[in-house]
C-alpha positions in Angstrom: -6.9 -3.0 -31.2 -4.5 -0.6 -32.3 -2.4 1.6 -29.0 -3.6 4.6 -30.9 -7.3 3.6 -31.1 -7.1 2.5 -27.5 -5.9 5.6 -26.1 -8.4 7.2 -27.7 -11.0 4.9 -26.2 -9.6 6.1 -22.7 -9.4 9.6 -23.4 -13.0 9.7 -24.2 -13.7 8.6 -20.9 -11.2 11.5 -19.4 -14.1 14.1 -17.9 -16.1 11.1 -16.7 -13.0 9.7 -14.8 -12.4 13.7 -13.4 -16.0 13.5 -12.0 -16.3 10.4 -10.3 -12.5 11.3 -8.7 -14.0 14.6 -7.5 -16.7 13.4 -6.2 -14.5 10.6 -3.9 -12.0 13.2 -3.0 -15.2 15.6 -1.2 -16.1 12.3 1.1 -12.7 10.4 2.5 -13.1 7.9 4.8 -11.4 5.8 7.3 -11.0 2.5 6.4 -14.0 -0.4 6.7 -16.0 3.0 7.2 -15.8 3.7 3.5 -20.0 3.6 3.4 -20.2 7.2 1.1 -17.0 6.0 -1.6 -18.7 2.2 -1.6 -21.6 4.0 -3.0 -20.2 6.0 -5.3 -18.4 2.9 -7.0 -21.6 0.8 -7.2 -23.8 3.7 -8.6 -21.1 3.9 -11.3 -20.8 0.6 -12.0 -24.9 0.4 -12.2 -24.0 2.9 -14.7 -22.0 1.1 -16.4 -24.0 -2.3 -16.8 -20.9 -4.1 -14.5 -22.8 -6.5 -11.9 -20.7 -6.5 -8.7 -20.9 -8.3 -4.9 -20.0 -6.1 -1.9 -19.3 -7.5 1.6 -18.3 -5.0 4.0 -17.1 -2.0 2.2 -15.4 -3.4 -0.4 -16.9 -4.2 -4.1 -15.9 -6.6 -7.0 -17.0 -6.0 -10.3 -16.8 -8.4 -13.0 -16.9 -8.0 -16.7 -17.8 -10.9 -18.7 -16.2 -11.5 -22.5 -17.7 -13.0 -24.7 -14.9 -14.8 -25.8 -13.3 -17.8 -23.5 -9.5 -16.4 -22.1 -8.1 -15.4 -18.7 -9.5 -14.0 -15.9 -7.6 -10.6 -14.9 -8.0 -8.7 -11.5 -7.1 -5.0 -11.7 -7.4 -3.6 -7.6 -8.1 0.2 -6.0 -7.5 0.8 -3.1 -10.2 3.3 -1.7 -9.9 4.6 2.0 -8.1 8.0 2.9 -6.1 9.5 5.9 -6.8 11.9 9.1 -5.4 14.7 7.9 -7.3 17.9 7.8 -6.8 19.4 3.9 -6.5 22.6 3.5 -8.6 25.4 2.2 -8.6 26.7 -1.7 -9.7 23.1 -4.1 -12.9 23.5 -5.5 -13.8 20.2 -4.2 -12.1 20.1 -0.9 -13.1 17.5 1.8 -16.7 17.3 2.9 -15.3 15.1 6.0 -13.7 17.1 8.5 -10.3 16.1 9.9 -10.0 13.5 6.8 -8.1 14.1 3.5 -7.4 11.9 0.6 -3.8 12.5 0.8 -2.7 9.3 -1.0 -4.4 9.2 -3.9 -7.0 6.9 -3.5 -9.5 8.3 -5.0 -7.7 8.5 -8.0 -7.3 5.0 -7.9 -10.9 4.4 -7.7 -11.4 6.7 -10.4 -8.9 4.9 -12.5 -10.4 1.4 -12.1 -13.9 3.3 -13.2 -12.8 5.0 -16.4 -11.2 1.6 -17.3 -13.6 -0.7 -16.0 -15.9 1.8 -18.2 -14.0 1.3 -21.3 -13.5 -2.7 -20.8 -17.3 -3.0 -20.7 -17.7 -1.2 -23.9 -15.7 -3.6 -25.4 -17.1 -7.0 -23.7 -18.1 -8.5 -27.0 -14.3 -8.5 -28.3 -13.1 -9.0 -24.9 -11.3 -12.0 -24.4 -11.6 -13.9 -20.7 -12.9 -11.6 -17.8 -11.9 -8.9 -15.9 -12.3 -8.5 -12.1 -12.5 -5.4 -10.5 -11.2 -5.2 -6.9 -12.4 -2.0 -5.2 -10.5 -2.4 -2.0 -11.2 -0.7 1.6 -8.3 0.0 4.4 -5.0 -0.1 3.0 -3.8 2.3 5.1 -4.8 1.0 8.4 -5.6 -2.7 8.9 -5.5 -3.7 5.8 -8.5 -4.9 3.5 -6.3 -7.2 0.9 -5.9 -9.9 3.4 -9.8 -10.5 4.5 -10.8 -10.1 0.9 -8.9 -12.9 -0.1 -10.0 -15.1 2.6 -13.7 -14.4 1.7 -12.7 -15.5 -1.6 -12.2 -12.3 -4.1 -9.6 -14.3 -6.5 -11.4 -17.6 -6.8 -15.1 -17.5 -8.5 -13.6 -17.4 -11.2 -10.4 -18.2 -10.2 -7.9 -15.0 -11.1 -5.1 -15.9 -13.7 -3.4 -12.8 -13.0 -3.5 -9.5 -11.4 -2.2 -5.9 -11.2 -2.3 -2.5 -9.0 -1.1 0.6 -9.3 -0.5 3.7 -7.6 0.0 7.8 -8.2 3.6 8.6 -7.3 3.8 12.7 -7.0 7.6 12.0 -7.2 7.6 10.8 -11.1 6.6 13.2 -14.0 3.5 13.1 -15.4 3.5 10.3 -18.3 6.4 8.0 -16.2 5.6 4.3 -15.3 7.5 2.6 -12.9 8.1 -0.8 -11.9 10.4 -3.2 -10.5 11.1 -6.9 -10.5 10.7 -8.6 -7.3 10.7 -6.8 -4.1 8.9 -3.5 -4.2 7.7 -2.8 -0.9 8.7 -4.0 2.2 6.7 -6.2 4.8 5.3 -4.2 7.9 5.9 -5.9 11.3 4.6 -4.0 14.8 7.2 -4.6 17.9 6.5 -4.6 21.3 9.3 -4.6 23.8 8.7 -4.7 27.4 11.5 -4.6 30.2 11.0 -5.8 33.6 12.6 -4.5 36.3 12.3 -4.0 40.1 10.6 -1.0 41.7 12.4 0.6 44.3 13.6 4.1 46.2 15.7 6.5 43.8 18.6 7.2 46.3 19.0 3.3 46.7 19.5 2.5 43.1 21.4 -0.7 44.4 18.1 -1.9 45.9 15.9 -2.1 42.7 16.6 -3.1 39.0 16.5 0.0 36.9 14.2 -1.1 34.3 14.9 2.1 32.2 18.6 1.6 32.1 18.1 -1.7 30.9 15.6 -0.7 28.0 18.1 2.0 26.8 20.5 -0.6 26.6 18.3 -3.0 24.8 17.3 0.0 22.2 21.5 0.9 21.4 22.3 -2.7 20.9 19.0 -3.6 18.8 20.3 -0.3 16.6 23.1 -2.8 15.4 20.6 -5.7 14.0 20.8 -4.4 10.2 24.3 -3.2 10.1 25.7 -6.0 11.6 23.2 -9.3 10.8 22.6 -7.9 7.1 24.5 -7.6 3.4 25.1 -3.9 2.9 23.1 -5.1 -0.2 20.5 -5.9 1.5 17.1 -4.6 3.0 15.7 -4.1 6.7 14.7 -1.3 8.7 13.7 -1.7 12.5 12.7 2.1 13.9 11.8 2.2 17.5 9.5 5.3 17.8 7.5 4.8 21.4 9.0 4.4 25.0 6.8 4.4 27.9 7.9 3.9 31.4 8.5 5.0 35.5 6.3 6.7 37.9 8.2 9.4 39.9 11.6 10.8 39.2 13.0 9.3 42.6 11.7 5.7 41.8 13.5 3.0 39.9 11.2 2.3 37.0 10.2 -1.6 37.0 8.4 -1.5 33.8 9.1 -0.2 30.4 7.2 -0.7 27.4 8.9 0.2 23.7 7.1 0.1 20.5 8.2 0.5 16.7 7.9 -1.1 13.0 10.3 -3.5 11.6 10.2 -3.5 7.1 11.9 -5.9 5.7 12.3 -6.6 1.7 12.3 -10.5 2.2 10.4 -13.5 3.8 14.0 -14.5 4.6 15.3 -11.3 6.2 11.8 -10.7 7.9 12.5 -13.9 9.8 15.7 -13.4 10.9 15.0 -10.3 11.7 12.2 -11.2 14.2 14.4 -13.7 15.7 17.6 -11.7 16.3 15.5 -8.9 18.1 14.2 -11.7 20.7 17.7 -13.0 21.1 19.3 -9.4 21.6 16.4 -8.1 24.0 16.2 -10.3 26.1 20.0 -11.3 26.6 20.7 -8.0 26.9 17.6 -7.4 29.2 19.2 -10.7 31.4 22.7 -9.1 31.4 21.1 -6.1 33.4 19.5 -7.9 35.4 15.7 -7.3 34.0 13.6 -9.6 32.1 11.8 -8.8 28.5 9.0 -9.8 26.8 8.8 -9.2 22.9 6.2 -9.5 20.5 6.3 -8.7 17.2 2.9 -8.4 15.0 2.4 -9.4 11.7 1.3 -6.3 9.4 1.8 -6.9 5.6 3.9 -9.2 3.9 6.6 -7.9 1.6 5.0 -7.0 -2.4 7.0 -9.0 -4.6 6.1 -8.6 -8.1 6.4 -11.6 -10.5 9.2 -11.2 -13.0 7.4 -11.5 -15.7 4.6 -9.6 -14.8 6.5 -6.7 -14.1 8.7 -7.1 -17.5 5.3 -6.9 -19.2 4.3 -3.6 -17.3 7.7 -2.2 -18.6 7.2 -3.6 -22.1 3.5 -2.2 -22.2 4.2 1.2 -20.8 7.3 1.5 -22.9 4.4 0.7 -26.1 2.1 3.5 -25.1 4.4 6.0 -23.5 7.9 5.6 -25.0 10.9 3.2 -23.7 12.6 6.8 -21.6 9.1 6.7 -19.5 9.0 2.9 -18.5 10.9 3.3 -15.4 12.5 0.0 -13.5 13.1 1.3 -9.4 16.5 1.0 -8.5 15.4 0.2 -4.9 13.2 -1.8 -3.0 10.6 1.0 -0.7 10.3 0.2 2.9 7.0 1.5 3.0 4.4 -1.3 3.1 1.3 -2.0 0.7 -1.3 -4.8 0.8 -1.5 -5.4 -2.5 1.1 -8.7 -1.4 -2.0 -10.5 -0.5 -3.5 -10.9 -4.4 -0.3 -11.7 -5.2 0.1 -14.5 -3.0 -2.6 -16.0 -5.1 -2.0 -14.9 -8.4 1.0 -13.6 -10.5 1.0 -10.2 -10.4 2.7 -7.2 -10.3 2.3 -3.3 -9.0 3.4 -0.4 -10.9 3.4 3.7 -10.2 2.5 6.2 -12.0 3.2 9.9 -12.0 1.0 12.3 -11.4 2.7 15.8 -11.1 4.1 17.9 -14.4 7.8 17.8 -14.4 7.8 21.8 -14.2 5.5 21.3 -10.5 8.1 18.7 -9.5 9.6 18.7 -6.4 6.0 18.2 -5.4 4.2 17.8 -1.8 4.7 13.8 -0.5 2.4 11.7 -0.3 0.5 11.9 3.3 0.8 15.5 2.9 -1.8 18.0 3.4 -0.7 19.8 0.3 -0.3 16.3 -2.1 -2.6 16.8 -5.0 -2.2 15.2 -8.8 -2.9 16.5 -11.9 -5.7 15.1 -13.4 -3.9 14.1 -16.9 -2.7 11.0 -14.9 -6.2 9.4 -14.7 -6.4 8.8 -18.3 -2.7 7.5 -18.0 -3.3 4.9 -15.0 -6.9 3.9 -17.1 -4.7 3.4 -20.3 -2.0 1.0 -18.4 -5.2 -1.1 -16.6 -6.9 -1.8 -20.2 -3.7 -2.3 -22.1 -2.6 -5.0 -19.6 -6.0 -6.3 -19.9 -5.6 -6.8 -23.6 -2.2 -7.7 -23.6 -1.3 -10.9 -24.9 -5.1 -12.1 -25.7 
């Protein structure tokens, strides 16, 4: 099928795709609680003739060709944030205190309007499509448990692909990058030990407090001095808890950040050079530390030649000046890593502001809103990929 012929299948589909995103954007949800947007998705894709499974709240479509090829997974994530959204859209939050702020509801939307236009073509359609409607991205994560309850096996996935709206990229720009997009997301928990004791007899107790500051200065020295300049890490300690009284030696103090990292190399290190420094440092002032770190989501690498397709298609549809390769690696985190531990795949952005709107309200803002144009853009990329090279 022609680009031209194709686009105009998507367009089609353009107010259809508007609806079903307004109607998601009146009811976010928190994620795993996503009971409203899970409906929404499997009315739709009753609609649409898709058969689906749902465990939880999350739901997998598949589409069936008729012709024997690949199976391809195309993902939304679907939860929102607790941000209250401010008066003046039309379709503002039904949900008080909840917002989606970062754009997941156009990603549903997207995944419909294409998942709609790949079933009208299921009798030309090469292999099968699997649609991965995803809950709680944005807090404990729903990649990880889908997988493990067996999303990219039955049939096994050949290959897979996400995307997400980006207000800081004109309307009509695609972005990508090869290997390390976003960065792992690690929780760290620091705890000093000291000994309690009377404030005008500091000599008498160990001043646990003292001892975390100096933990905090020298951990502050991890990336600049245990990494390339070239390379990627970002440890940001952003909680400290501790004492009792102003005139007692603190014994306890607890400290709490994130460490991102671009690398499974670098993340380990990492981990092991802020045990090391804590608690040597914690021992030089006389305290003792504890440290564990938590493992959030592992770093999204895209697969080189996934992502040079995702250039090369985008670049087809959209012109070679709006298929954008990121200079830069992004520290923030995003569970698509999990599919694509199983699968090659790749993630890609897409902007959704007009360049004359741009600079434009960040994501996890209460003022972040898209234009709608970028639906149809996002739904063009999914089905193109689909078709590409089949």
């Amino acid at each position: 099928m022609e680009d031209r012929e194709l686009s105009a299948l998507v367009e089609a589909q353009k107010d259809w795709m508007i609806e079903k995103r307004r109607m998601l954007h009146r009811v976010p949800e928190r994620g795993f609680a996503e009971f409203k947007t899970q409906k929404i998705v499997m009315d739709a894709l009753d609609e649409l003739g898709i058969p689906y499974k749902t465990e939880r709240t999350w739901v997998i479509g598949l589409i069936e060709g008729a012709l024997p090829g690949e199976v391809i997974a195309l993902r939304a994530d679907m939860d929102a944030l607790p941000i209250e959204e401010p008066e003046g859209c039309a379709f503002r939050s039904e949900h008080p205190g909840m917002m989606h702020a970062c754009g997941h509801d156009a990603h549903t939307a997207i995944l419909l309007g294409a998942a709609k236009v790949l079933a009208g073509m299921k009798d030309q359609l090469r292999g099968s499509v699997k649609l991965l409607f995803q809950p709680a991205e944005e807090t404990d994560g729903g990649a990880e448990p889908m997988v493990q309850a067996g999303a990219m096996e039955n049939p096994h996935v050949d290959r897979v692909y996400g995307l997400h709206v980006m207000p800081n990229l004109p309307l009509g720009t695609i972005e990508t990058r090869v290997g390390t997009l976003n960065a792992s997301t690690d929780s760290v928990k620091i705890t000093i030990h000291g000994k309690a004791g009377h404030g005008a007899y500091p000599e008498r107790g160990v001043d646990a407090i003292v001892g975390s500051a100096q933990v905090i200065c020298a951990l502050q020295t991890l990336v600049s001095r245990n990494l390339s300049p070239l390379s990627s890490a970002v440890l940001s300690l952003g909680m400290i808890e501790g004492g009792t009284a102003q005139n007692i030696i603190c014994d306890k103090v607890t400290v709490r950040g994130t460490l991102r990292t671009a690398n499974s190399e670098i993340r380990a290190m990492m981990k092991r050079r802020i045990e090391e420094v804590t608690c040597g440092v914690a021992q030089a002032m006389g305290c003792s530390a504890e440290v564990e770190v938590i493992s959030g989501y592992a770093a999204l690498v895209n697969d080189t030649q996934e992502a040079k397709r995702i250039r090369r298609v985008a670049g087809r549809l959209f012109g070679p000046e709006n298929a954008v390769e990121k200079a830069e690696p992004s520290m923030g985190g995003e569970d698509f890593s999990f599919f694509c531990d199983e699968a090659p795949g790749a993630f890609f952005h897409v902007g959704c502001v007009r360049k004359e709107e741009m600079p434009a309200p960040p994501l996890h803002s209460r003022d972040f809103a898209i234009d709608e144009e970028c639906l149809a853009i996002g739904a063009l990329m999914h089905v193109a990929l689909v078709l590409d090279g089949i």
